[in-house]
LOTOR-159799 format. One record per residue: z, y, x of N, C-alpha, C in turn. Coordinates in steps of 0.02 Angstrom, whole numbers, padded with zeros to 5 digits, always signed. Each point is the difference from the previous one (the first is absolute). Example, Ala and Ser with C-alpha at 12.3 -4.5 7.8 and 13.67 -1.06 7.14 Angstrom:
<recs>
+00390-00284+00660+00000+00059-00045+00000+00060+00045 -00036+00053-00018+00003+00059+00042+00037+00055-00039 
</recs>
This chain:
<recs>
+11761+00235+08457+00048+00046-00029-00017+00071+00025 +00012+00049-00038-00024+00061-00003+00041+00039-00023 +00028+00063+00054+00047+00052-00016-00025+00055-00004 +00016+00048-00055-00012+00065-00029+00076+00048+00024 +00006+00051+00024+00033+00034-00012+00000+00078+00004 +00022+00015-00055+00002+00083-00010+00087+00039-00012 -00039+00050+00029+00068+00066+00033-00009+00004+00087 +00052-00001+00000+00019+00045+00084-00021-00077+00030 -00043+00034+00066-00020-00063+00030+00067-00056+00029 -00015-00059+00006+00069-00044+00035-00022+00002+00068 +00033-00008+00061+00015-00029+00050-00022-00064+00002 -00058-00037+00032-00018-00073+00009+00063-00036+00000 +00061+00025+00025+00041-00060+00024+00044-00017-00065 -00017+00037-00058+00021-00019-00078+00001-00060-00003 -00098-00009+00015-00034-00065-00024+00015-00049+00019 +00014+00021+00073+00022-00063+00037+00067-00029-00025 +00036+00059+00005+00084-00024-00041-00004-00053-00038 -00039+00022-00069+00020-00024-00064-00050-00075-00003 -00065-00031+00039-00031-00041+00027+00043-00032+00009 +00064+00005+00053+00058-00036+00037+00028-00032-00036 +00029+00045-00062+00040-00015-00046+00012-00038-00040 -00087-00014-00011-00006-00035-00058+00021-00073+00016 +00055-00045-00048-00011-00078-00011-00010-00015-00051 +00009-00080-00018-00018-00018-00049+00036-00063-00030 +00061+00026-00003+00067-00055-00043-00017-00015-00059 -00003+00055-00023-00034-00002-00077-00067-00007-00017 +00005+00032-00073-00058+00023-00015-00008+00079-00005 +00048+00042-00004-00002+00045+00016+00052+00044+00059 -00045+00036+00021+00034+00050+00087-00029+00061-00012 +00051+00029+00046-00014+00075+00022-00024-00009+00059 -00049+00075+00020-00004+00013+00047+00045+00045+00034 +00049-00032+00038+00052+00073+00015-00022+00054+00025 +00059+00051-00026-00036+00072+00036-00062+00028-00028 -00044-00024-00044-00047+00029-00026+00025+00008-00062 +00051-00026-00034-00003-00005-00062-00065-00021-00060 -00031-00042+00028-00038-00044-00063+00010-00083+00007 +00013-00019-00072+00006-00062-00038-00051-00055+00024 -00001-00052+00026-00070-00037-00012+00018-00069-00029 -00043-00003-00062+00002-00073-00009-00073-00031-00009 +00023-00067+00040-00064-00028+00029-00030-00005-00082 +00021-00021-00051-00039-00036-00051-00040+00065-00050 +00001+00064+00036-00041+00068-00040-00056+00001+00041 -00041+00041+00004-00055+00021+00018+00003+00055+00042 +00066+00060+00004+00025+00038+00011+00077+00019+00019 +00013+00021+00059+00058+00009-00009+00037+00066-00049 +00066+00016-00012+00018+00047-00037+00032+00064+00052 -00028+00053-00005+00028+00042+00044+00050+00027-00008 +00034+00029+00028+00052+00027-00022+00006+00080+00054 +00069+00023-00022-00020+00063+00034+00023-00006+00092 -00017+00044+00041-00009-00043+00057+00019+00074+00044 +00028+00044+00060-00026+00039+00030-00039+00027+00026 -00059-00059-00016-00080+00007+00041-00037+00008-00052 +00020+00012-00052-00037+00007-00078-00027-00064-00034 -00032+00000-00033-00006-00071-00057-00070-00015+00024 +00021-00071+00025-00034-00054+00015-00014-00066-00036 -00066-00013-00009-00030-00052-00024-00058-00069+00023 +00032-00060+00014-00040-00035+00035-00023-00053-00046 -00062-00030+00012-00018-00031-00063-00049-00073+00045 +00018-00043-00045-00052-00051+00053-00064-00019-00029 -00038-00043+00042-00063+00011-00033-00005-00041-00063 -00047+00001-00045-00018-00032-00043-00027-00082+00010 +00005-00071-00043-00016-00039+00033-00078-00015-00059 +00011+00058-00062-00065-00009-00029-00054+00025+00010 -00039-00049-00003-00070+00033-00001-00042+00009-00057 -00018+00083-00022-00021+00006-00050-00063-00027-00022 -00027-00014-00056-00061-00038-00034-00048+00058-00023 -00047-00033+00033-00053+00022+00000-00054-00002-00077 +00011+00043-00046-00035+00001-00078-00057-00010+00021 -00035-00089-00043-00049-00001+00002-00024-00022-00067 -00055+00013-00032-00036+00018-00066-00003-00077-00020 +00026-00010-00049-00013-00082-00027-00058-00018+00004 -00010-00069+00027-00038-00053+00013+00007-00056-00073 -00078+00006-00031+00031-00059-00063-00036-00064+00031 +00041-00062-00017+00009-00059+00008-00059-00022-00027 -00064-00043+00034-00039-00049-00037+00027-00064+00014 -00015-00058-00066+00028-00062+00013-00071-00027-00021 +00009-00068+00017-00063-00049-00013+00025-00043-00042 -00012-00021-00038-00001-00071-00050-00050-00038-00018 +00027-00054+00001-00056-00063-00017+00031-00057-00050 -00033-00022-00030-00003-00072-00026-00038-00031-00017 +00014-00073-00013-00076-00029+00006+00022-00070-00051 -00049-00044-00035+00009-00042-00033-00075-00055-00015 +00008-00034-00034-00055-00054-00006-00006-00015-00087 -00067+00017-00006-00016+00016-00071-00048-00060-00006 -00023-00057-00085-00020-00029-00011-00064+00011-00021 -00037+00077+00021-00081+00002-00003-00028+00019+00051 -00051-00016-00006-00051+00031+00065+00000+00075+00023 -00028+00014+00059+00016+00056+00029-00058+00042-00062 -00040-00012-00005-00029+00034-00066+00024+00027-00028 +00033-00044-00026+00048+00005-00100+00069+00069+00041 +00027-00015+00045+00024+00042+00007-00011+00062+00032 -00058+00014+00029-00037+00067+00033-00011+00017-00079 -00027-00018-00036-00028+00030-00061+00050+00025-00031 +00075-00018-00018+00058+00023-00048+00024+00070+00047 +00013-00013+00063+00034+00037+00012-00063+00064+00020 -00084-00015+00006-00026+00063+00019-00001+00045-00085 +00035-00015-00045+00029+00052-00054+00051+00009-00001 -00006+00064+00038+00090+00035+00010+00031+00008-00047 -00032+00033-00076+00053+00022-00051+00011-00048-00039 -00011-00073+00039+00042-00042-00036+00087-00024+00053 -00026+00026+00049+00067-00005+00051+00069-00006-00026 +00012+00067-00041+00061+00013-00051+00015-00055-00030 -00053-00064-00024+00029-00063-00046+00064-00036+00049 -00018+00008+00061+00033-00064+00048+00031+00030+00054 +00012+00050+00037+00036+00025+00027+00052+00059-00020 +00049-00029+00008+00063+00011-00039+00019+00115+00021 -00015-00015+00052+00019+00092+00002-00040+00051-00019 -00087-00035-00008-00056+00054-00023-00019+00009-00071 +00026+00083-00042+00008+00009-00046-00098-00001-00030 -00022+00024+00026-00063+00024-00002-00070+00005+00059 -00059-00029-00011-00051+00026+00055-00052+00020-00052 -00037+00057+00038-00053+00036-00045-00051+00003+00043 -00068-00014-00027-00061+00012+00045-00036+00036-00014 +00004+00067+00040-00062+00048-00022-00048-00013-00013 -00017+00010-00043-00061-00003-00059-00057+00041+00078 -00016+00032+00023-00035+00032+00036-00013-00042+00084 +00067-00018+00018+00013-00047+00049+00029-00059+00006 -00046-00044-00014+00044-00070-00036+00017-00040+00069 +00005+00042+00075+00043-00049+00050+00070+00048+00031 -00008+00049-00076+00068+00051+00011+00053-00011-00067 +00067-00042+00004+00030+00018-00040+00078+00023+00018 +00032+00033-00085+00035+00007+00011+00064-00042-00013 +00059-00006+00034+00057-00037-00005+00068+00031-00014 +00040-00043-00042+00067+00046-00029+00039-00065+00024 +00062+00015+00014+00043-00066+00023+00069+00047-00041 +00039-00055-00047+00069+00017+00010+00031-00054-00023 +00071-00004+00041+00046-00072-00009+00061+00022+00038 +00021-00040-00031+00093+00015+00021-00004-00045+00072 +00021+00057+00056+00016-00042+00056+00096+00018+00030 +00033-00065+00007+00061+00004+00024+00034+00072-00059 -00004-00021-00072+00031+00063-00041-00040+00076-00006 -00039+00002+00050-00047+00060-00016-00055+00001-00019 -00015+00046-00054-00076-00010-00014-00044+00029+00030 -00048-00027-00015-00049+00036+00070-00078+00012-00049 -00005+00040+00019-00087+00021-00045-00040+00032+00067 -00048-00028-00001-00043+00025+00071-00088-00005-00037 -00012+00027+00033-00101+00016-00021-00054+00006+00078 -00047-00014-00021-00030+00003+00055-00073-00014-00007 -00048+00040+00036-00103-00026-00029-00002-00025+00073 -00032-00085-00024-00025-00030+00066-00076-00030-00007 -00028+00003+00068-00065-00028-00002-00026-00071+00023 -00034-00034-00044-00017-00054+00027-00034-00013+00051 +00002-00045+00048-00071+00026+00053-00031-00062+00006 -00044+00009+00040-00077-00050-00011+00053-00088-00008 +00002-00025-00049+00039-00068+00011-00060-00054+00014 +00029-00042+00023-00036-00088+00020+00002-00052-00061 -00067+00018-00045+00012-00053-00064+00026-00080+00011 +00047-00017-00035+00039-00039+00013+00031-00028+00045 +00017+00081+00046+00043-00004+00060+00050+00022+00015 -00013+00069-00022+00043+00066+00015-00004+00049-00049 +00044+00018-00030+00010+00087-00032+00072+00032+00039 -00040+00065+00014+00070+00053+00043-00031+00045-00034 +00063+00051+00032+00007+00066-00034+00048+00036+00032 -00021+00076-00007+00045+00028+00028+00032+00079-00044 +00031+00042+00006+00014+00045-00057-00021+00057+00017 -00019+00046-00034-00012+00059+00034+00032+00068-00028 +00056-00020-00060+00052+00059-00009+00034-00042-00015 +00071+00047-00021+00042-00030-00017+00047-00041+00062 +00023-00065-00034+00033-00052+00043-00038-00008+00058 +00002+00000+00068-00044-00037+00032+00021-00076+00032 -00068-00028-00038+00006-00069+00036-00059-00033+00006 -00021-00050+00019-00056-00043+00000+00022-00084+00009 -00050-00033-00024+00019-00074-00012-00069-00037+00003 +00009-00034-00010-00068-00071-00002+00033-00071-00037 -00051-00036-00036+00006-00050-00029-00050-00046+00039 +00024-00062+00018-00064-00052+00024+00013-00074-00029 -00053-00019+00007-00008-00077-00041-00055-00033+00032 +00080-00060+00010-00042-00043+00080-00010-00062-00069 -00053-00037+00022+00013-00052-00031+00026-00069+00010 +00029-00023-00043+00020-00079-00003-00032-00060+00003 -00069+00021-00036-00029-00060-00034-00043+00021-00052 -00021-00029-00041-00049+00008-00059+00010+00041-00059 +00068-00039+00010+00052+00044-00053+00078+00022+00004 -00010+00020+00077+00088+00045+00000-00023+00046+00048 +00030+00039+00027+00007+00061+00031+00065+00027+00029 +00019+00040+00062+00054-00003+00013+00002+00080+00005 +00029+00037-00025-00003+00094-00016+00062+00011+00028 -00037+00061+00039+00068+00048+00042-00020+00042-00012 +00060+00050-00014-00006+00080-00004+00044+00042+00031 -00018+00040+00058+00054+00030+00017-00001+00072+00002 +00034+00042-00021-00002+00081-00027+00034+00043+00068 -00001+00060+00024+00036+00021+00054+00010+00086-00038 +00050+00011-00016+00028+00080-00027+00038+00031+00029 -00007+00059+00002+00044+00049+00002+00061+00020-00049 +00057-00018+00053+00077-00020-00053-00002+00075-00021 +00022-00005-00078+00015+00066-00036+00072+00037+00027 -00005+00055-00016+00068+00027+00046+00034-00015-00054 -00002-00007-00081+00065-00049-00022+00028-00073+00019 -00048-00014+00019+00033-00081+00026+00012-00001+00080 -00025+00056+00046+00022-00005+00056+00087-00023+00025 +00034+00001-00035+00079-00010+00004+00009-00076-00004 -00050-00055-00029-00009-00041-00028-00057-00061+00045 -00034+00032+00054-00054-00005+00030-00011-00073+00019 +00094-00016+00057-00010-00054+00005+00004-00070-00054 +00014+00004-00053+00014-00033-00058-00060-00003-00042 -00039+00056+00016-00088-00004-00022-00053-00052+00004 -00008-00002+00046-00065-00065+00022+00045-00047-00029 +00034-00054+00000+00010-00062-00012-00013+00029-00090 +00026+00049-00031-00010-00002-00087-00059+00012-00013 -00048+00042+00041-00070-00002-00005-00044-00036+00010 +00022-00080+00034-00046-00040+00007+00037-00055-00065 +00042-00011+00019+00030-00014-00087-00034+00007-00052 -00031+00079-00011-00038+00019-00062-00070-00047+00013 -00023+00019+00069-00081-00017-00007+00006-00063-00001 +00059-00064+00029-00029-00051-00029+00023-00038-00078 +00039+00049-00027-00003-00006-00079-00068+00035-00022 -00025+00046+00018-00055+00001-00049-00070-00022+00052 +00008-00048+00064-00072-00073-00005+00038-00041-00036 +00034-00034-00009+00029-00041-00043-00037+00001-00072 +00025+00059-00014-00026+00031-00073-00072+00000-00002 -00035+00021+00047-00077+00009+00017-00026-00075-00011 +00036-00037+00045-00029-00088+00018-00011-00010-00080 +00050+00015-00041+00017-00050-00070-00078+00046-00035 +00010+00065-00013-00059+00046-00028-00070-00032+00014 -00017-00007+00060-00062-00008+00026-00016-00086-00028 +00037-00055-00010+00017-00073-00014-00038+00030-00074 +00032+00053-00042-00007+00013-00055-00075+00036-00027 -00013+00028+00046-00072+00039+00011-00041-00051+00021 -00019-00046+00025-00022-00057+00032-00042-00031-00085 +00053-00028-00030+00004-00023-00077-00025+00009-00036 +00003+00078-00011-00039+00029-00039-00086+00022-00004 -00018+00014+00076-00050+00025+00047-00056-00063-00003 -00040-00009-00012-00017-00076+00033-00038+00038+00071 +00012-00050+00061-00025+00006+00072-00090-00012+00005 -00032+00021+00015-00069-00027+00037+00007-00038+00030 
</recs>
């Protein structure tokens, strides 16, 4: 607690007085002889007029102010994974053509492959998430993949994220595919963040699902070596 006072100086033995004085029946007391109000439940007492001039005592604060710091955006990881009825072949081959991606995964509107850089394309995503729509873009690069092992990627405008696809095999003729993507949450869905990952892996394993049935279908048509 901390006392201010201005006008004609007081006599120490004011302080002491009105110190004396104080109890606490209530919730609110005087300090006698000084003439000021105090109630415990303000921040301040109320002064009033006094012969020692107007006095103000105030107690300390119990907040501590926050420190502004520059938003931090959220990356999440997602995965899913499933077991498809062709060889790790049949499915390295469907999915190493991206701009067919859009057939089977449900949120990607579009992929485009530069004609100039065919392990650079570009990606458009939009889909209603939790009532909002969402339209996002982004150019990502493929990087050196493991034939019928591995395709990753990572973005280099736009959205940032990176992911990988792998295909372990089963057998002669099945395969077991995981894909897991890791992004940077958009500051529209940041409000939404924790409710994110579980609907985003949702999506990716509706569209291997979708992929498993495609690739069954590409298989058919294709004849194998």
């Amino acid at each position: 607690m901390t006392a201010i006072l201005s006008g004609p100086a007081a006599p120490l033995t004011c302080f002491a007085k009105a110190r004396k004085a104080v109890s606490f029946p209530d919730q609110k007391n005087h300090f006698l002889g000084s003439g000021i109000l105090f109630d415990p439940s303000l921040s301040s007492v109320i002064p009033r007029s006094s012969p020692y001039g107007r006095m103000t005592i105030k107690r300390k604060s119990n907040l501590i102010p926050r420190r502004l710091l520059s938003p931090v955006m959220e990356w999440q990881d997602c995965s899913s994974m499933i077991e498809a009825d062709v060889p790790c072949s049949v499915a390295y081959e469907c999915y190493s053509n991206k701009e067919l991606i859009p057939q089977w995964m449900p949120f990607i509107s579009t992929v485009k492959v530069l004609k100039d850089k065919p392990d650079v394309s570009r990606w458009s995503l939009k889909y209603e998430v939790f009532g909002r729509d969402v339209e996002l873009s982004w150019l990502a690069r493929n990087m050196q993949p493991i034939p019928n092992q591995k395709i990753h990627w990572r973005s280099l405008e736009g959205l940032s994220n990176r992911g990988a696809v792998r295909f372990y095999p089963r057998g002669p003729s099945s395969c077991r595919i995981e894909l897991t993507v890791s992004y940077e949450v958009p500051e529209i869905l940041s409000p939404i963040a924790t409710a994110l990952k579980p609907f985003v892996e949702g999506l990716l394993l509706r569209g291997l699902n979708r992929f498993a049935e495609f690739a069954r279908e590409y298989q058919k048509k294709v004849p194998q070596s």
